[in-house]
C-alpha positions in Angstrom: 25.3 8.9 -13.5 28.8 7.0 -12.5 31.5 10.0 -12.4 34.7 9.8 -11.0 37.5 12.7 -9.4 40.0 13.5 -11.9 41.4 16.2 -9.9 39.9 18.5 -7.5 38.1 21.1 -9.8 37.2 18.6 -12.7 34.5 15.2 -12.2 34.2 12.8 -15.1 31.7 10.6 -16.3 32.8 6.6 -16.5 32.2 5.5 -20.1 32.6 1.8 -21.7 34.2 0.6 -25.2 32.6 -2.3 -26.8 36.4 -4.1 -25.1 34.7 -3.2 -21.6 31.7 -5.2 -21.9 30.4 -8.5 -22.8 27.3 -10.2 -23.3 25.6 -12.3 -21.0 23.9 -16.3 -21.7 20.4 -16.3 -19.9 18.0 -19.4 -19.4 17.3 -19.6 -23.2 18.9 -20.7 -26.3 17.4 -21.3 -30.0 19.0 -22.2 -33.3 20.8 -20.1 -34.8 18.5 -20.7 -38.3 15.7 -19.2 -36.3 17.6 -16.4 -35.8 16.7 -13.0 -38.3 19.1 -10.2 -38.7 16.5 -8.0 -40.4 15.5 -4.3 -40.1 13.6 -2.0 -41.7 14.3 1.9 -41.7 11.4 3.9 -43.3 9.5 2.1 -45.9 13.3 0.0 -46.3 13.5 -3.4 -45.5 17.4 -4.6 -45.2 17.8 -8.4 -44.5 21.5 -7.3 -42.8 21.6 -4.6 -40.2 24.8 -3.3 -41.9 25.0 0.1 -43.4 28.7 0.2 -45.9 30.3 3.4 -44.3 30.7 6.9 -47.5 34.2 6.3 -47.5 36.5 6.0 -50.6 38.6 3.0 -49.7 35.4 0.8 -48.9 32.6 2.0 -51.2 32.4 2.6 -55.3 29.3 2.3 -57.1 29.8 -0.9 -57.9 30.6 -2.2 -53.9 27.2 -0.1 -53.1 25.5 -2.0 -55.7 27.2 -5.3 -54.4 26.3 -4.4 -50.6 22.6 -3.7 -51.8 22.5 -7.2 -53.1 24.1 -9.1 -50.3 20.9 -7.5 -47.9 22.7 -4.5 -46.7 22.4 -0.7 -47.6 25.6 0.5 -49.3 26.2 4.2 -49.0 28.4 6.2 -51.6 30.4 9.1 -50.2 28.7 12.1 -53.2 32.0 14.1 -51.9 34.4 11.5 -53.0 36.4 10.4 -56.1 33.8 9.2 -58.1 32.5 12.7 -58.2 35.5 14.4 -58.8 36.7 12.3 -61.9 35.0 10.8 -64.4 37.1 7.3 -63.9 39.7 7.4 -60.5 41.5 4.3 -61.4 44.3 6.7 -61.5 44.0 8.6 -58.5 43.2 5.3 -56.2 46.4 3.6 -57.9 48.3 7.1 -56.5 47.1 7.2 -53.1 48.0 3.0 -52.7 51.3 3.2 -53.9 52.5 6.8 -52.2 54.7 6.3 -49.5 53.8 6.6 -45.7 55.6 10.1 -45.5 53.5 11.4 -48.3 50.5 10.0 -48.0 48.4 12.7 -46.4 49.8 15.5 -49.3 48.5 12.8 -52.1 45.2 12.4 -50.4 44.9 16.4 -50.2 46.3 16.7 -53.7 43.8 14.3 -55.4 40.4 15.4 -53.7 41.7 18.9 -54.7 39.3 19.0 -57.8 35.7 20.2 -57.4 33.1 18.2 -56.8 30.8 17.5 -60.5 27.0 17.8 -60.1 26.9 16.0 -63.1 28.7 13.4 -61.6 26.9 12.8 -58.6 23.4 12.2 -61.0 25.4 9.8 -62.8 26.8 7.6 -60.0 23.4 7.5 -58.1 21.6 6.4 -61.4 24.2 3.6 -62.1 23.3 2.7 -58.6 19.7 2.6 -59.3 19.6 0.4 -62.6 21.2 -2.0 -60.2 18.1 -2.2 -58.4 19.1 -1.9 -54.8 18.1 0.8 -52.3 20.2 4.1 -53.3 21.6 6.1 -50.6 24.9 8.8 -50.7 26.0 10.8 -48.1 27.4 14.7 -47.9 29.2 16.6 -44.8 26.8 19.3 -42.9 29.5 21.8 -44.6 28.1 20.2 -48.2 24.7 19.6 -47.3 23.1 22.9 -48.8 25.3 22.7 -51.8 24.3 19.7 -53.5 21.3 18.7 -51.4 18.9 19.6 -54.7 20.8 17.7 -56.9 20.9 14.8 -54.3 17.3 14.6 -54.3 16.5 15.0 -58.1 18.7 12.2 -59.0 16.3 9.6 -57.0 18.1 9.1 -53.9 16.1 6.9 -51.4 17.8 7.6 -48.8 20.2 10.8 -47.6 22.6 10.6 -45.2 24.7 13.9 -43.3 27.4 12.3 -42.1 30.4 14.5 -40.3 32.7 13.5 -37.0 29.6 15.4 -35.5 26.5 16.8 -36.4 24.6 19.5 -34.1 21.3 20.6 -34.5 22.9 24.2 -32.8 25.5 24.9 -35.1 26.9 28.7 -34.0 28.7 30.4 -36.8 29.3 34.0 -36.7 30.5 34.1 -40.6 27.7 32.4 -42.0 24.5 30.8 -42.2 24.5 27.5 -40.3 22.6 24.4 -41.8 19.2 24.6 -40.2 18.5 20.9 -39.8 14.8 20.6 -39.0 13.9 23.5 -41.9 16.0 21.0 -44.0 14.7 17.4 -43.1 11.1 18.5 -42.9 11.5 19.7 -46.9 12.9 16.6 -48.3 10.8 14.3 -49.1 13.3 11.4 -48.0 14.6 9.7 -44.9 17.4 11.3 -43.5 20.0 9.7 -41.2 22.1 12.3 -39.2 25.3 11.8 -37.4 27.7 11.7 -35.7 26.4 11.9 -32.0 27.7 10.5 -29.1 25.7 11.5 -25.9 21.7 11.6 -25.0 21.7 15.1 -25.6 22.9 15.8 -29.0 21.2 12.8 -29.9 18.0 14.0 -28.7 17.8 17.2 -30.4 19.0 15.7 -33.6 16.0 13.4 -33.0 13.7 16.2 -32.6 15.0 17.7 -37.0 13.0 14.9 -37.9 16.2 12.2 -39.0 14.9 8.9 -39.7 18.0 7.7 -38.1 21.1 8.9 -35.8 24.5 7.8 -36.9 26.4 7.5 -32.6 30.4 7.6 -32.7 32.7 10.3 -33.1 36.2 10.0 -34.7 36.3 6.0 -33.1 37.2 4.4 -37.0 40.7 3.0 -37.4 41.7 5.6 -39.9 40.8 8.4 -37.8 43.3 10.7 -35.5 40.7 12.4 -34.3 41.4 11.4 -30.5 45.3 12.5 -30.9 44.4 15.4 -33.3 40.9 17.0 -31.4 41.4 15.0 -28.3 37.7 14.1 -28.8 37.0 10.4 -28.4 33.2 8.5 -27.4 33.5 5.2 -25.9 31.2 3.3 -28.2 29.7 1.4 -25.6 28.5 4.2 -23.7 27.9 6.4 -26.8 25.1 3.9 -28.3 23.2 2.8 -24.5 23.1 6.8 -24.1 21.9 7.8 -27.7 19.0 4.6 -27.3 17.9 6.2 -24.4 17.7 9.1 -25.9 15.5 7.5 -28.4 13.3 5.8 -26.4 12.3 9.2 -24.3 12.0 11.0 -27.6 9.6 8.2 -28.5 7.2 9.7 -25.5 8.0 12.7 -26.3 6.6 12.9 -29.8 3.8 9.8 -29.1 5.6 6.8 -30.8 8.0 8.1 -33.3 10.8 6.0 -33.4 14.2 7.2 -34.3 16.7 4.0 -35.7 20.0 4.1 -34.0 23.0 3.2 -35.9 26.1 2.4 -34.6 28.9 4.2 -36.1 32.8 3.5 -35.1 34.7 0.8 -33.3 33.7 -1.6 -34.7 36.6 -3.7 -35.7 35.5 -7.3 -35.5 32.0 -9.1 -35.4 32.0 -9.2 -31.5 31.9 -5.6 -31.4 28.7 -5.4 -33.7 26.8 -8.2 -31.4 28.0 -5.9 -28.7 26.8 -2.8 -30.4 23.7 -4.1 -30.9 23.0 -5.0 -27.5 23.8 -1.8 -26.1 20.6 -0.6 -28.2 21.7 -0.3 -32.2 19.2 -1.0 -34.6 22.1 -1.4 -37.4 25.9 -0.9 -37.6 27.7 1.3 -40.1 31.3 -0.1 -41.3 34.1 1.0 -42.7 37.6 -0.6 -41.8 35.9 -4.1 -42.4 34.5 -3.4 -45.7 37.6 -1.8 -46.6 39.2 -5.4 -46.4 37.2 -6.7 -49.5 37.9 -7.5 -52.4 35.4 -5.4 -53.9 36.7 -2.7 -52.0 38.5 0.3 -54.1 41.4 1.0 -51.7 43.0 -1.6 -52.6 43.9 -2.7 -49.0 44.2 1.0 -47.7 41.4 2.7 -45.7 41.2 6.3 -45.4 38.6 8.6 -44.5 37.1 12.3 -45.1 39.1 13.5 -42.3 42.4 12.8 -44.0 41.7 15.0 -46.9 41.4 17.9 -45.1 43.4 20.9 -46.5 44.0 22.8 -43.2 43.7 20.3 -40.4 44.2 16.6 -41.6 42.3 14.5 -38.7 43.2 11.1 -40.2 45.2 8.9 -42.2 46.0 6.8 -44.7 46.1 3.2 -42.9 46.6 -0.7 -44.3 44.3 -3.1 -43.8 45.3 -5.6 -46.5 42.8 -7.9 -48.1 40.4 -10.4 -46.0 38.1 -12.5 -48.7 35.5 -10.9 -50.9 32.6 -9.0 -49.4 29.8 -11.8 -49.1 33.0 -13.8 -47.2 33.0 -11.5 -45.1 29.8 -10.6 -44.4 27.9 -14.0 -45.2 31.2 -16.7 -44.6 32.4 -18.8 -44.4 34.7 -17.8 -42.3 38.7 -18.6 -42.4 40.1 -17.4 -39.4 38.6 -17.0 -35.5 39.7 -12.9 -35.7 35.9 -12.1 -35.9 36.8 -10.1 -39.2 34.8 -12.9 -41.8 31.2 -13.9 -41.4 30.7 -11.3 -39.6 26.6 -11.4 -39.1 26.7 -15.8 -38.9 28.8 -14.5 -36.2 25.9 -11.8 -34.9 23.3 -14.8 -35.6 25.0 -17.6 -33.1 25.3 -14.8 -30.5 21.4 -14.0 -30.8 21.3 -17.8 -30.6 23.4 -19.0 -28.0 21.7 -15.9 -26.1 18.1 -17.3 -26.4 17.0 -14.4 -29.1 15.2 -14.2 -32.5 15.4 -10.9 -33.7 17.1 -7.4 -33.9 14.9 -5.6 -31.5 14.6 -8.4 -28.4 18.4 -8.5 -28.5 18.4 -5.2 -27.9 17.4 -6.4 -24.4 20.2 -9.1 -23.5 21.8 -8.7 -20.5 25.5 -7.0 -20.5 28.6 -7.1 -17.7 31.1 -4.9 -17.3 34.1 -6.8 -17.7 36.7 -4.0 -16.6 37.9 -1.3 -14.6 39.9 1.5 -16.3 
């Protein structure tokens, strides 16, 4: 392990962004139509190895149900507007035209109301007469709550999503989430995150998670870094958590575990990059959030802004980049990396000489940087 001196009673451990590295051309090159972007988590096949972030300002019903149909897994935040109000047009309409200064007490004010059970059946089932793989997320804090209801409303797939997830939870004043107990009595794939080093990735690997969301507070409408201090190199974060998942594959005698990118992930080089560092799929938030189809109506913000005691994010403009298939499919109308983002992914594997999701996996990287 690379670790430097940072003073003379404290060693740290050298970690890359996605920024530090950069992928490497070998021998081999193929076209580009070759090229398949598909994965499969479970018994789910996904022709896009993009999984639409639970946030707000990126995902409705109806932009889950558009994601499905484009080849990518949409995932509806079941803690969000749409189950706290029958219809938020109102609400989303408040937190886009609050100003700067107040944005934070609107955000708080607004997901204020309780959360409907009632609600959360109805969304999922509009999201299954669509047709497309159905999958909503809750926080570890929510999990045991609405779990139940989760499941009975024909959820396909479940996902805990929180800044980060620990399969050791201490709490003197009550009783923690006990993961494995959890996973092993659903009768659903359940991806689990965030993690961002081998070993909290390796005992969330061990509940029984189909699948291991890596990042911690790295999205653009998080403040977790200035807030917590806490930041994971992404880089680092996903190479670390693969590993992880290809020793837990020995461990348990072939059982693999998907990794899923999960933060930093602001233009389509850092998704190739991702990728190559060992991620099965990415998840994405700020990008989506720059749809049309996206509710936010060109502002992102996240569960960590809502918070009523410690806000850990914010309410951030992104503005509006083309419609969702534009972005994901192209054509692209700009060289920021922001539109087409997986024609983008495809030329890479490509130009790099590989056909699939799991060989890239495998390119060659270079550290392009010394901090």
């Amino acid at each position: 392990m690379n670790e430097i001196e940072i003073g003379r009673s404290k060693r740290a451990k050298v970690a890359y962004a996605f920024d530090d590295i950069a992928i490497v051309p070998t021998r081999r090159t193929r076209d580009a139509e070759d090229v398949s972007t598909a994965w499969a988590i479970d018994a789910y096949r996904f022709d896009l190895p993009v999984v639409a972030a639970p946030m707000d300002s990126a995902m409705s019903p109806a932009a889950a149900i558009e994601m499905g149909k484009l080849g990518g897994l949409g995932v509806l935040d079941l803690e969000g507007l749409w189950t706290r109000y029958e219809d938020p047009t109102q609400q989303l309409e408040e937190i886009a035209s609050a100003k700067d200064e107040d944005a934070t007490a609107v955000l708080q004010r607004v997901y204020s109301k309780p959360i409907q059970p009632d609600l959360i059946k109805a969304r999922l089932g509009e999201i299954r007469a669509a047709g497309v793989t159905v999958a909503g997320a809750l926080s570890p804090q929510r999990t045991a709550e609405f779990a139940d209801i989760v499941t009975k409303s024909g959820v396909d797939l479940f996902v805990i999503r929180g800044n980060t997830v620990s399969a050791e939870h201490v709490s003197k004043s009550r009783e923690p989430l006990n993961l494995k107990e959890f996973i092993y009595k659903l009768d659903v794939p359940v991806i689990v995150g965030g993690a961002a080093t081998y070993t909290a990735a390796l005992h969330l690997m061990r509940t029984g998670a189909a699948g291991v969301l890596v990042g911690f507070g790295g999205g653009a409408a998080t403040a977790t870094r200035k807030v917590l201090g806490i930041h994971a190199p992404m880089a680092t974060a996903v190479a670390d958590v693969a590993a992880a998942r290809r020793d837990y594959m020995d461990e348990s005698g072939g059982r693999y575990v998907h990794v899923i990118a999960d933060g930093g992930l602001g233009t389509s080089g850092d998704i190739v990059k991702a990728i190559a560092c060992g991620a099965d799929a990415v998840m994405l938030g700020t990008v989506l959030a720059r749809s049309a189809a996206a509710p936010g109506r060109g502002w992102h913000w996240g569960n960590e802004a809502v918070s009523q005691s410690l806000p850990r994010g914010q309410r951030v403009w992104v503005g509006t980049h083309g419609t969702m298939e534009s972005i994901l499919l192209g054509p692209a109308t700009s060289a920021g990396g922001t539109e087409n983002l997986m024609g983008a992914l495809r030329k890479s594997m490509a130009t790099t000489g590989y056909s699939d999701v799991k060989e890239f996996q495998r390119v060659d990287v270079v550290v392009n940087k010394y901090e």
